[in-house]
Structures are given as structure tokens and as C-alpha cells.
MIVOLO-685425 format. One record per residue: residue number from 1; residue in three letters; y, x, z of N, C-alpha, C, O in turn. Coordinates in steps of 0.001 Angstrom, whole numbers, m for minus. Example, Ala and Ser with C-alpha at 12.3 -4.5 7.8 and 13.67 -1.06 7.14 Angstrom:
// MIVOLO-685425
VOLUM     i    aa       n_v       n_u       n_w      ca_v      ca_u      ca_w       c_v       c_u       c_w       o_v       o_u       o_w
VOLUM     1   ALA     m5690     13190      7800     m4500     12300      7800     m3300     13200      7800     m3319     14236      8465
VOLUM     2   SER     m2250     12850      7080     m1060     13670      7140        30     12900      7870      1138     13409      8039
// end
This chain:
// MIVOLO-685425
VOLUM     i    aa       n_v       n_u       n_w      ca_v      ca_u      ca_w       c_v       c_u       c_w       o_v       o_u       o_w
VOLUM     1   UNK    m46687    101406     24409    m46277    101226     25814    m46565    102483     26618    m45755    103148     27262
VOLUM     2   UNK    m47897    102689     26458    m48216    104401     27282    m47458    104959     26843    m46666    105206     27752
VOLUM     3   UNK    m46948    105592     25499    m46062    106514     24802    m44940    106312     25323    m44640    107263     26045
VOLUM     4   UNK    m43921    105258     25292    m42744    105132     26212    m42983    105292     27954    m42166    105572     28832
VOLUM     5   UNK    m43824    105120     27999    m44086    105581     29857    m43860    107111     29796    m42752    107477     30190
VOLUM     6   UNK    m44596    107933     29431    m44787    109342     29402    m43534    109951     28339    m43383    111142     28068
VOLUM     7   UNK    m42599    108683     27764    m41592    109850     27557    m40164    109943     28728    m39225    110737     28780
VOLUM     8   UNK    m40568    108619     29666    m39739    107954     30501    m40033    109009     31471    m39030    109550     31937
VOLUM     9   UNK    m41128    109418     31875    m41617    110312     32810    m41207    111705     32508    m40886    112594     33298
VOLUM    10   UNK    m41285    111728     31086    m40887    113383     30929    m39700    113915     31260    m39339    115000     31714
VOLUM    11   UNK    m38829    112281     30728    m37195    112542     30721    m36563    112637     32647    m35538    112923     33265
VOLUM    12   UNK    m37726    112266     32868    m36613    112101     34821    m37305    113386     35015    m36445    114147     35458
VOLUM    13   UNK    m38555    114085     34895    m38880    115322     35361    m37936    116366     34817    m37702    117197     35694
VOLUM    14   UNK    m37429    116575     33900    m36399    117173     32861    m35063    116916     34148    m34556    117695     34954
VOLUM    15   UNK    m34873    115713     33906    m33248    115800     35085    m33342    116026     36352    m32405    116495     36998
VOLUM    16   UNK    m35012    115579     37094    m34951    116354     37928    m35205    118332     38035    m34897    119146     38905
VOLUM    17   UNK    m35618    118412     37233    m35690    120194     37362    m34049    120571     37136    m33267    121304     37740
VOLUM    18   UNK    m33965    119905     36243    m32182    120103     36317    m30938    120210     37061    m29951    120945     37036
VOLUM    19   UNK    m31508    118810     37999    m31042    119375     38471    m30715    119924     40078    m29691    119910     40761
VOLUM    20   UNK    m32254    120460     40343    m32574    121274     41408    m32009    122671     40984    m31491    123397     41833
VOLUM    21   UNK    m32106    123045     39687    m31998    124205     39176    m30333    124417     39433    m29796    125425     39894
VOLUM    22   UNK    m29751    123293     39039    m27891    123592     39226    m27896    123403     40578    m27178    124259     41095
VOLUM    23   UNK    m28518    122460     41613    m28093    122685     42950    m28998    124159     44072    m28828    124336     45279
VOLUM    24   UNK    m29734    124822     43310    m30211    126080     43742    m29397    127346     43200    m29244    128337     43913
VOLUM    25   UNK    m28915    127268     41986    m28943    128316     41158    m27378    128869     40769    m26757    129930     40821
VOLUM    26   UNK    m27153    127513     40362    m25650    127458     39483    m24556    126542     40314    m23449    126692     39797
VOLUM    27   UNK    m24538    126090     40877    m23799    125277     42326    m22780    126591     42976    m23197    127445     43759
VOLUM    28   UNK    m21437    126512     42467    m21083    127662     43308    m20637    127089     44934    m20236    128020     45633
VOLUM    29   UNK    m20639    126173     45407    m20596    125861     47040    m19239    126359     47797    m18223    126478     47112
VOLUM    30   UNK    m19209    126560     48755    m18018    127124     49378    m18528    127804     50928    m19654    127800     51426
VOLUM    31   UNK    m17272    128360     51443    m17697    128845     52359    m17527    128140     53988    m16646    127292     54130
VOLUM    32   UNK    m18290    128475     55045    m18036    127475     56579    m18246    128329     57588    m18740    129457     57610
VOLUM    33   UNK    m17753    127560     58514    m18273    128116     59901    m18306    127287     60897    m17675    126246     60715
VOLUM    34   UNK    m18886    127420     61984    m19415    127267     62728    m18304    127035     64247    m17445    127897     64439
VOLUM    35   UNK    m18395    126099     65023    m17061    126383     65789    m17604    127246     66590    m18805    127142     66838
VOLUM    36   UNK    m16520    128698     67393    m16715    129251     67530    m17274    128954     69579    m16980    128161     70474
VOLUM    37   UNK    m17902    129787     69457    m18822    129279     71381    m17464    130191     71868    m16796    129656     72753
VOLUM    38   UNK    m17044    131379     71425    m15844    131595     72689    m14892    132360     71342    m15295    132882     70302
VOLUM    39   UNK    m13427    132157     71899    m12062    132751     71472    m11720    133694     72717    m12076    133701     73895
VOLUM    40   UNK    m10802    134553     71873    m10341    135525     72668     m8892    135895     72669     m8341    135911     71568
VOLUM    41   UNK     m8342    136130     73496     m6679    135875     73400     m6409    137324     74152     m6196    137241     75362
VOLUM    42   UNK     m6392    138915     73439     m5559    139412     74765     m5153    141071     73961     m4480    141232     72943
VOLUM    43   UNK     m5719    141981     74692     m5293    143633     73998     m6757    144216     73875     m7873    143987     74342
VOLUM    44   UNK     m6139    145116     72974     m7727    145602     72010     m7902    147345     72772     m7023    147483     73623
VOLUM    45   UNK     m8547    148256     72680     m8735    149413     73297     m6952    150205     73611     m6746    150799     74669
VOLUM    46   UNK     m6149    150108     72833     m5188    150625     72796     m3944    149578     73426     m2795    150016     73473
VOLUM    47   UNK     m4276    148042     73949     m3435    147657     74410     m2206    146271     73174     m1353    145384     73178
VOLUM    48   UNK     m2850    146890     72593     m2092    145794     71003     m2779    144402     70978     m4001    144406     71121
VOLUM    49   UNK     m2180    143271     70823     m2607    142184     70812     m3981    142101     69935     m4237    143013     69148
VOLUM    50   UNK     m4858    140992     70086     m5670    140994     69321     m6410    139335     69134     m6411    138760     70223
VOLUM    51   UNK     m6907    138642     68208     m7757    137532     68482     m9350    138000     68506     m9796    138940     67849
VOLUM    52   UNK    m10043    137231     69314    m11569    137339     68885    m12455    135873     68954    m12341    134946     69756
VOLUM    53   UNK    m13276    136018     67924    m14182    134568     68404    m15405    135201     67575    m15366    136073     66707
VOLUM    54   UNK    m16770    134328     68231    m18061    134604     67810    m18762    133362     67272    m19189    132443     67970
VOLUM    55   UNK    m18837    133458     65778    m19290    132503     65044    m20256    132786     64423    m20788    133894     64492
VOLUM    56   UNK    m20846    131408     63372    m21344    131651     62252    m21291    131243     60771    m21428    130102     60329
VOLUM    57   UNK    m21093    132251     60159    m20508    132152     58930    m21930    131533     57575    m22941    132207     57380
VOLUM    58   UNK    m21727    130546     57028    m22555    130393     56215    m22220    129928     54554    m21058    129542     54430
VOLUM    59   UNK    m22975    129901     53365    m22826    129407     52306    m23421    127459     52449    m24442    127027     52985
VOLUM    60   UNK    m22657    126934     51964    m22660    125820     51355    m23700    125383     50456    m24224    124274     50347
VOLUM    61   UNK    m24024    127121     49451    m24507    126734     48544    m25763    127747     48546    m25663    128567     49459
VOLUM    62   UNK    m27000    127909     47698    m28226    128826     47727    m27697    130087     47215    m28304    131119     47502
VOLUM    63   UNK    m26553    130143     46432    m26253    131478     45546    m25474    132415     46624    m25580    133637     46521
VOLUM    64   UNK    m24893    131986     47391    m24021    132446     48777    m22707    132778     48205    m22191    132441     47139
VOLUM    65   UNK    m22246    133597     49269    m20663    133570     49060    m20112    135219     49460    m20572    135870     50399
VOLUM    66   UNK    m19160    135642     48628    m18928    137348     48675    m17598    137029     49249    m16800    136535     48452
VOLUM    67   UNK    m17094    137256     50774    m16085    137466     50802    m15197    138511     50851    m15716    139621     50975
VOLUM    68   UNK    m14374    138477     50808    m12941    139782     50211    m12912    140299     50994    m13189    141491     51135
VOLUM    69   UNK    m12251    138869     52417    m10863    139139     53418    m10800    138265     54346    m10952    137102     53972
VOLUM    70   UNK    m10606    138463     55556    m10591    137242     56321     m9099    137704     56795     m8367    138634     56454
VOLUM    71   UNK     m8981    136667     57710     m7404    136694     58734     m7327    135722     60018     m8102    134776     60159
VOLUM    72   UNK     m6765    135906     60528     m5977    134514     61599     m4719    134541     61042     m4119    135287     60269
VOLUM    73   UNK     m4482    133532     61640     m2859    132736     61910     m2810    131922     62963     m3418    130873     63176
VOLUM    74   UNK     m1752    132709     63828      m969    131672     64915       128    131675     64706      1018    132366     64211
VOLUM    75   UNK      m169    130174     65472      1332    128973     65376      1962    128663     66550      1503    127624     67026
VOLUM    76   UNK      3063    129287     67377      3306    128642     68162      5044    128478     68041      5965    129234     67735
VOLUM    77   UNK      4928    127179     68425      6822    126470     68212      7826    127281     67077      8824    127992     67191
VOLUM    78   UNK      7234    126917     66233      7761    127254     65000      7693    128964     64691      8578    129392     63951
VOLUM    79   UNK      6764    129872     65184      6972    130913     64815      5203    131220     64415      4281    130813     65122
VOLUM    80   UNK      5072    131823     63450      3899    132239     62950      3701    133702     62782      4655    134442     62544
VOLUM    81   UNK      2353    134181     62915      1901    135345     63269       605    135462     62360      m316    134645     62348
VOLUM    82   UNK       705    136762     61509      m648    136427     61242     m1545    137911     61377     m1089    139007     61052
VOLUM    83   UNK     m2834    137687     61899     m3391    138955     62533     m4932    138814     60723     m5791    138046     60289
VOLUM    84   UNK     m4213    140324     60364     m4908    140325     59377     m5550    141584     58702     m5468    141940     57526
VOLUM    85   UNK     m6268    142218     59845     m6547    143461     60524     m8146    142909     60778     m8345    142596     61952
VOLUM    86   UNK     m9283    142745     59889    m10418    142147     59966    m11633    143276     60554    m11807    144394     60069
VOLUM    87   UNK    m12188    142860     61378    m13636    143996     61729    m14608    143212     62466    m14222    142650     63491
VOLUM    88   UNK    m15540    143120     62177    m16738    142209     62439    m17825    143165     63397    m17675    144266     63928
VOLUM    89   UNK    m18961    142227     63357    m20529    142900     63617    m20161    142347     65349    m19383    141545     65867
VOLUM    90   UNK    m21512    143565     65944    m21910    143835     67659    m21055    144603     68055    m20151    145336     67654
VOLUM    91   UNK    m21559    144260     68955    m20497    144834     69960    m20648    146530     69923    m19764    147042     70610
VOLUM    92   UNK    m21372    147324     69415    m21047    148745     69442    m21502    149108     67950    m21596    150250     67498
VOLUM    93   UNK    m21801    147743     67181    m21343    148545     65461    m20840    147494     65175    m21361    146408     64921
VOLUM    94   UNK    m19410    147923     65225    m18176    147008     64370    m17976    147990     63248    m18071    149216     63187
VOLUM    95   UNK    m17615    146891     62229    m17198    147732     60863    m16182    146447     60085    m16208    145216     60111
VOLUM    96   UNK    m15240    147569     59353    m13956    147170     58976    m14404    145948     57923    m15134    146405     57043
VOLUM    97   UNK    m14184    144682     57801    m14080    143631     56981    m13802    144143     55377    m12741    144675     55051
VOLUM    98   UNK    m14848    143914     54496    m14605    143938     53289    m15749    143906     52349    m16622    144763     52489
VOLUM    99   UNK    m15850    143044     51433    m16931    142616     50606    m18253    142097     51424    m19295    142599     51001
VOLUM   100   UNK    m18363    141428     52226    m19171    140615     53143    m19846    139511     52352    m19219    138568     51870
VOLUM   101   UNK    m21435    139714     52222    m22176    138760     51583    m22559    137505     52722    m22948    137561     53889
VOLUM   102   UNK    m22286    136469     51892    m22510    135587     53291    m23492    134001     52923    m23140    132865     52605
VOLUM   103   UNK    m24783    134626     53155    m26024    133861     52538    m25997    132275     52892    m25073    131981     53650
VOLUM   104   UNK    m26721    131335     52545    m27154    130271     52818    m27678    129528     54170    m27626    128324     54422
VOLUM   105   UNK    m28247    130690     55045    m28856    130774     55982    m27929    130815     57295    m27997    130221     58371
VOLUM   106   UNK    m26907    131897     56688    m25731    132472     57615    m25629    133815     58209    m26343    134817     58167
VOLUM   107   UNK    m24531    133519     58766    m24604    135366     59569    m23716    134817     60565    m22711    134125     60400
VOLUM   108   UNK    m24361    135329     61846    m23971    134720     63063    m23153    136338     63393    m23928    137271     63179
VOLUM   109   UNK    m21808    136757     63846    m21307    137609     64267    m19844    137581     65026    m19088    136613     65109
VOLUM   110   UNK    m19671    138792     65510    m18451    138828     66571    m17585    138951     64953    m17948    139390     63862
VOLUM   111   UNK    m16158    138265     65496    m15276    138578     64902    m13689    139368     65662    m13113    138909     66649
VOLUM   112   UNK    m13358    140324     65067    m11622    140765     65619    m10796    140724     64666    m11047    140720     63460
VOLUM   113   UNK     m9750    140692     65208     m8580    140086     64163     m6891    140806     64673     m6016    140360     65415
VOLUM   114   UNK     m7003    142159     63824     m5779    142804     64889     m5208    142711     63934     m5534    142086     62925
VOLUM   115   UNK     m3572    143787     64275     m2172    143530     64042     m2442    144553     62667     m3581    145009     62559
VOLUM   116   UNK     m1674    144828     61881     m1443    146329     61296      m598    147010     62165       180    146585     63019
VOLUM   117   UNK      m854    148033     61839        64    149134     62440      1108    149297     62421      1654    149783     63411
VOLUM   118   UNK      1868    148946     61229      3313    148672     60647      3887    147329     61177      4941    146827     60787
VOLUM   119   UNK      3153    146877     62006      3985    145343     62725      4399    145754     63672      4238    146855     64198
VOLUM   120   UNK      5294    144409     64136      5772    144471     65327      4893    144195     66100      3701    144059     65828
VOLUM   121   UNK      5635    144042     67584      4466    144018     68857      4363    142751     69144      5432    142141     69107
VOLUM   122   UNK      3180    141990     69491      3281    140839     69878      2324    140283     71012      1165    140646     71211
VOLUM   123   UNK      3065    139298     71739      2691    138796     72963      2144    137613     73612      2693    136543     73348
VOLUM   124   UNK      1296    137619     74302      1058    136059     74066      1739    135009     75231      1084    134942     76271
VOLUM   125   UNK      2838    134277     75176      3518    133795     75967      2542    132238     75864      1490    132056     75251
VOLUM   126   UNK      3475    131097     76847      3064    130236     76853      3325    129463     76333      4500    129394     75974
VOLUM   127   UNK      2406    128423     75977      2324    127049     75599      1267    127301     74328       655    128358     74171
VOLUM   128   UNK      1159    126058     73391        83    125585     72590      m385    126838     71428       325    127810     71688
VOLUM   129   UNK      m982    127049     70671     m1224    127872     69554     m1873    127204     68762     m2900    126686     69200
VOLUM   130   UNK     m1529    126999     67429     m2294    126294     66441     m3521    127843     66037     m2981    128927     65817
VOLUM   131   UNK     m4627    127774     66004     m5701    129115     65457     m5711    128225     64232     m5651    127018     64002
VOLUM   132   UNK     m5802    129210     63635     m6169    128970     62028     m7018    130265     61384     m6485    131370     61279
VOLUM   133   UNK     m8290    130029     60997     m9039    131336     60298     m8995    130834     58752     m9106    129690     58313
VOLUM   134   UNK     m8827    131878     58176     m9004    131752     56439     m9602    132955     55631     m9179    134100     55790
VOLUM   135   UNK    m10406    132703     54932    m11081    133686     53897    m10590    133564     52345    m10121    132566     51797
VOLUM   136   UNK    m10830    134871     51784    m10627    134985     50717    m11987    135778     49858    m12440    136918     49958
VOLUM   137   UNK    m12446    134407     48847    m13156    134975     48380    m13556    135502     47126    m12864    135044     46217
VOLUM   138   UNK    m14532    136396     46708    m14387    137098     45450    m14184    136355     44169    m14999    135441     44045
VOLUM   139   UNK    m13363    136471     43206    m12880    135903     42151    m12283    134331     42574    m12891    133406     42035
VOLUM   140   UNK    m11364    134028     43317    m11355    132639     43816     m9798    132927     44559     m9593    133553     45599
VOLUM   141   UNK     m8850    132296     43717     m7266    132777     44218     m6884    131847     45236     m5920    131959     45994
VOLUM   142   UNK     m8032    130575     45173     m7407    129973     46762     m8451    129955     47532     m9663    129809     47381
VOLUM   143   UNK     m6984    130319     49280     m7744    130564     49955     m8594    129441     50863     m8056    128378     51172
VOLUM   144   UNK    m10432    129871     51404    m10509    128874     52302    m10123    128777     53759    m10030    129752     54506
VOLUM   145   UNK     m9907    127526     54101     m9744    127303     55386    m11076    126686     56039    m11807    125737     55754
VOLUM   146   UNK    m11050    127860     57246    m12553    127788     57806    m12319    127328     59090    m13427    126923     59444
VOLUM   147   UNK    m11365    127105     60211    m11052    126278     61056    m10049    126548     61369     m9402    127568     61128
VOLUM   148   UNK     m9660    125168     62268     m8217    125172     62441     m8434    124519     63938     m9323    123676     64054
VOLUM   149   UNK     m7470    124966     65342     m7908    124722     66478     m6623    124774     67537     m5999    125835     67570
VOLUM   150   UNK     m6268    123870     68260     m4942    124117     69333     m6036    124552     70876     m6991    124083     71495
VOLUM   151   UNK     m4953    125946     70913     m5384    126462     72480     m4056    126532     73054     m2972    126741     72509
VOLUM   152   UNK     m4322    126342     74113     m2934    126537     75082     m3426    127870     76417     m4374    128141     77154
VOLUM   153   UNK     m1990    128398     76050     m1754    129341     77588     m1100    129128     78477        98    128926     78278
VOLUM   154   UNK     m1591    129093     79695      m214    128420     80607       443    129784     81219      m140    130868     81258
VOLUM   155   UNK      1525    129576     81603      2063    130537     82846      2007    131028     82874      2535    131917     82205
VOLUM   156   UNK       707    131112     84355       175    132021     84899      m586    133049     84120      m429    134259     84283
VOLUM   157   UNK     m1381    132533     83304     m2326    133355     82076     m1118    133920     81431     m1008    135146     81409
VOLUM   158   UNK      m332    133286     80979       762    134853     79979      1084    135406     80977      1064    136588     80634
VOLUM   159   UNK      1391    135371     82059      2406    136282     83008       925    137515     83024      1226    138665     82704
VOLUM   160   UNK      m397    137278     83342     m1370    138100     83320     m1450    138588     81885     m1302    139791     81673
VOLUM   161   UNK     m1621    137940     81113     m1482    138930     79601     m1108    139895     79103     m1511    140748     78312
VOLUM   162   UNK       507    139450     80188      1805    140710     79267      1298    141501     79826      1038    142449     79085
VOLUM   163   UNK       879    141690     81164       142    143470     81456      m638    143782     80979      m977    144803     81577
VOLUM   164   UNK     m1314    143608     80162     m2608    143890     79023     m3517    144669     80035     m3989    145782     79798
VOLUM   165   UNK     m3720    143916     81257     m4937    144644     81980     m6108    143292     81945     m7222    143466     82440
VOLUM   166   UNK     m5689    141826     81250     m6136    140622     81601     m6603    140039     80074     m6033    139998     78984
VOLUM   167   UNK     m7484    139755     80397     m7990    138969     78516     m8190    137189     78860     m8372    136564     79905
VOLUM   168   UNK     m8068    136833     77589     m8079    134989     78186     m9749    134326     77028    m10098    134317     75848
VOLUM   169   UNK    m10105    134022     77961    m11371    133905     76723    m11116    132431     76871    m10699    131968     77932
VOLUM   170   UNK    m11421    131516     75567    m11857    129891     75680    m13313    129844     75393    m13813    130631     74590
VOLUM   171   UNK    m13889    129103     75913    m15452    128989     76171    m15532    127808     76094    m15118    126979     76905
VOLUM   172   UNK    m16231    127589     74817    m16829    126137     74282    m17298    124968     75044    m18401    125388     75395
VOLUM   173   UNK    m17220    123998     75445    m17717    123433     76408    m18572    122027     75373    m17958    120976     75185
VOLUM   174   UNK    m19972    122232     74810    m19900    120790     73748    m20191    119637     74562    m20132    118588     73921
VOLUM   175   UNK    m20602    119466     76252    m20361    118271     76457    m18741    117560     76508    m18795    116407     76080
VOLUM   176   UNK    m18080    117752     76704    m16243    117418     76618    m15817    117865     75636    m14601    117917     75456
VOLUM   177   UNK    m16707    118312     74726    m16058    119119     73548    m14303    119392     73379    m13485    118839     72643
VOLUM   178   UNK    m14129    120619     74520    m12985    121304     74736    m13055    122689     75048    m14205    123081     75246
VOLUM   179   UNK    m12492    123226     75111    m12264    124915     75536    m11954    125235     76984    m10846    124862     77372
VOLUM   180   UNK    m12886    125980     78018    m12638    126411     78930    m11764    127522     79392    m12282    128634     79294
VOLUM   181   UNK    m10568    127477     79867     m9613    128876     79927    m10513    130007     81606    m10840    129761     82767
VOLUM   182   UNK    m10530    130928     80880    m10657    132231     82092    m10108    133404     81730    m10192    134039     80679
VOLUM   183   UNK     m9516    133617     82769     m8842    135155     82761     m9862    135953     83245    m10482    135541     84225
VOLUM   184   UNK    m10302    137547     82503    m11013    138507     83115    m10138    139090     83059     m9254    138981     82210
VOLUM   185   UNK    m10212    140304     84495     m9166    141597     84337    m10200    142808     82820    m11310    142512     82378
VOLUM   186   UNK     m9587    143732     82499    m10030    144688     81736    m10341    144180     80178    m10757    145015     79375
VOLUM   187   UNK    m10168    143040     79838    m10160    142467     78779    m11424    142435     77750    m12585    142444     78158
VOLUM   188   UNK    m11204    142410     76900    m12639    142575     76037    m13060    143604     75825    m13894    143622     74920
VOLUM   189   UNK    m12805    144672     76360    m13265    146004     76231    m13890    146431     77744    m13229    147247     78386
VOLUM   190   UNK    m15304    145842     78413    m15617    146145     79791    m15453    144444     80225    m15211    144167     81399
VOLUM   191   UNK    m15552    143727     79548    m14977    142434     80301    m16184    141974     80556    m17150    142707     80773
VOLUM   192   UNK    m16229    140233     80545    m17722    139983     80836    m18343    139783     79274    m19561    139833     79102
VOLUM   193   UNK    m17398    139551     78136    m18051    139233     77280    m18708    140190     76449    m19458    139817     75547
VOLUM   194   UNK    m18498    141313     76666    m19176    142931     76589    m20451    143231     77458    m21302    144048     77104
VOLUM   195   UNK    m20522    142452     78713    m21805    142784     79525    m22350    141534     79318    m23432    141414     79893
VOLUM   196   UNK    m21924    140380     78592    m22691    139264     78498    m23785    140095     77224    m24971    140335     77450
VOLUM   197   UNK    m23082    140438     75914    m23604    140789     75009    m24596    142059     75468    m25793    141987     75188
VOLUM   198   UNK    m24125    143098     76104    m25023    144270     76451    m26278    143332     76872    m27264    143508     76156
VOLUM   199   UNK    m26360    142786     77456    m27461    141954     78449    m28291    141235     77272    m29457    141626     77217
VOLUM   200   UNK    m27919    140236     76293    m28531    140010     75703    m29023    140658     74859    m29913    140206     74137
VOLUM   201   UNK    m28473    142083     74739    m29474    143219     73489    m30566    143765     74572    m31782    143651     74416
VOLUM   202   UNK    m30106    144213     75394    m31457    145060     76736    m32458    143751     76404    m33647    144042     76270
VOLUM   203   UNK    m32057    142214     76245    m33457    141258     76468    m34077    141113     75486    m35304    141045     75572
VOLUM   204   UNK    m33352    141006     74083    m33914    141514     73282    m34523    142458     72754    m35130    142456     71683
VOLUM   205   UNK    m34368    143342     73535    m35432    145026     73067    m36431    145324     74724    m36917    146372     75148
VOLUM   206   UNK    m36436    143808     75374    m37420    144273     76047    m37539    145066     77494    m38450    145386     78257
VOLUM   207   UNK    m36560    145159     77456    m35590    145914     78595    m35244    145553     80035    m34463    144601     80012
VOLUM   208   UNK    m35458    145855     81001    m34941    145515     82337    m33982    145587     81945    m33569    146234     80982
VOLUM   209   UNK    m33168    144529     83059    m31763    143936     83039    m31293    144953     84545    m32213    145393     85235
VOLUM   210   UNK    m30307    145151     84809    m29770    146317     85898    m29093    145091     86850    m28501    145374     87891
// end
């Protein structure tokens, strides 16, 4: 009877190391994010359309996740766009998207999402936009889908757009869990979400605020 106890015991310690070991070790997981606290709808230093949102990217799993490639895609009334022109990080070290390790823990960062150069020009008129973000990751031919989101522009906001002196940010709202629309003039380059971020690095290093 002791002898069958202690082999009963040996055998669940065995499946459990087992399998902690496949859900730490060997578990390949997938990749997520985080909904984003603000989107960005407008022109990038040079005036060319651009998306932005600030998320966080995490693994599923303990081994993490190597991604390739990211992108957007917008959808609006049957015409699709896809901005696949990737560059990440802070706000004054952005660096071009490619081979991005993306741990368990996460990586909380700005994202941009421009045109190529070889596209056409594009504008942001009105009505709904399906956002769609997708990654591509190392050795893995399909792609993930990391969110999918309807924003709308009205009017007045495209009629401010097409002059690319105006940026449209959506700002998370999680009690109504909806998106707040604001137009800044000067766009994301000098806008507020550039002196929001400056502000929070000066507080983080300790710094009077001006």
C-alpha cells in the first residue's frame, strides 16, 4: 500500500514538472496587445498620411515572440489602404521596425505606421474606418491579428486634415469604453501628444516641468 502511494506520488510530480516545463519552456504562445490609450489619424514631418497608437505589446507565452513586421490596414466603404511603413520606440528614438523581441512581460511603446514612398497619396476623408493592426512573426506564415477597431471622422475633422496642419487623436475613454475625437493644430509632430510625452520623461528623470 505505501509502495503504491509513493509511486502514485512520483507519477503526478513527473506530470506536474512536465508540465510546467512545456508551459514555461516549450509552449510556443502567440502574440497581443493591449488596446491602444490613444490613435492617431493625420501627416507625419513631411506632410504624408500616417497612423499612430501607443500600446503594449506582449507574449502569451514565457519563451516570447520575435516579430518580423508589423502593418495597419484601413477600411473605409469598400476601399482598403494599407500603411506598412513600421517604426516604433519614444518619442525622440524611433527606429525602423524589424526583428523586435517581444517578452512575456511586454513592451509598452509608441507605434507609426506610414505609406511607402512608391504609393499613392492618401487622405483621410469622412466617415467610419475599420483599424486593423497585424504582425508577422518569425518562422510563422500566418499572419496575427492584434486588433481590430471602427473610428469615425466627421466633416469637419477631414475638412481640417486635408490641410495637414491638423492631427485627429482618439483617446481611450475606459469608463464608456469609446474613443474621444480631438483635433490639435501642428499634428503629431509639436502636438500635445509630443509635450504630453516630453513631460512625462522631464518627471521621470527628475526634472522641473516648464
Amino acid at each position: 500500500m505505501g509502495l503504491a502511494a509513493s509511486l502514485i506520488i512520483s507519477c503526478s510530480a513527473l506530470i506536474v514538472s512536465g508540465l510546467t516545463a512545456w508551459w514555461t519552456l516549450f509552449r510556443r504562445g502567440t502574440l497581443k496587445m493591449t488596446q491602444p490609450s490613444v490613435v492617431f489619424f493625420g501627416p507625419d514631418e513631411k506632410g504624408n498620411a500616417k497612423v499612430f497608437f501607443r500600446t503594449l505589446l506582449y507574449s502569451t507565452a514565457r519563451r516570447g515572440q520575435v516579430v518580423e513586421s508589423m502593418f495597419v490596414k484601413l477600411r473605409r466603404e469598400g476601399e482598403t489602404q494599407i500603411f506598412s511603413v513600421w517604426v516604433y520606440g519614444e518619442t525622440k528614438a524611433l527606429v525602423r521596425g524589424s526583428g523586435l523581441f517581444v517578452g512575456y512581460e511586454g513592451m509598452a511603446a509608441n507605434h507609426h505606421f506610414l505609406l511607402p514612398k512608391e504609393g499613392p497619396e492618401y487622405k483621410f476623408w469622412t466617415g467610419t474606418y475599420l483599424v486593423e493592426v497585424y504582425a508577422k512573426l518569425v518562422n510563422c506564415e500566418q499572419l496575427v491579428s492584434l486588433w481590430r477597431h471602427e473610428l469615425a471622422v466627421g466633416q469637419s475633422e477631414a475638412l481640417a486634415l486635408i490641410k495637414d496642419e491638423f492631427g485627429l487623436y482618439f483617446d481611450w475613454n475606459p469608463d464608456v469604453k469609446e474613443y474621444a475625437h480631438t483635433l490639435d493644430r501642428n499634428g503629431l509632430n509639436g502636438g500635445k501628444l509630443t509635450r504630453m510625452f516630453e513631460a512625462e520623461q522631464k518627471k521621470a528623470r527628475g526634472e522641473e516641468l516648464a
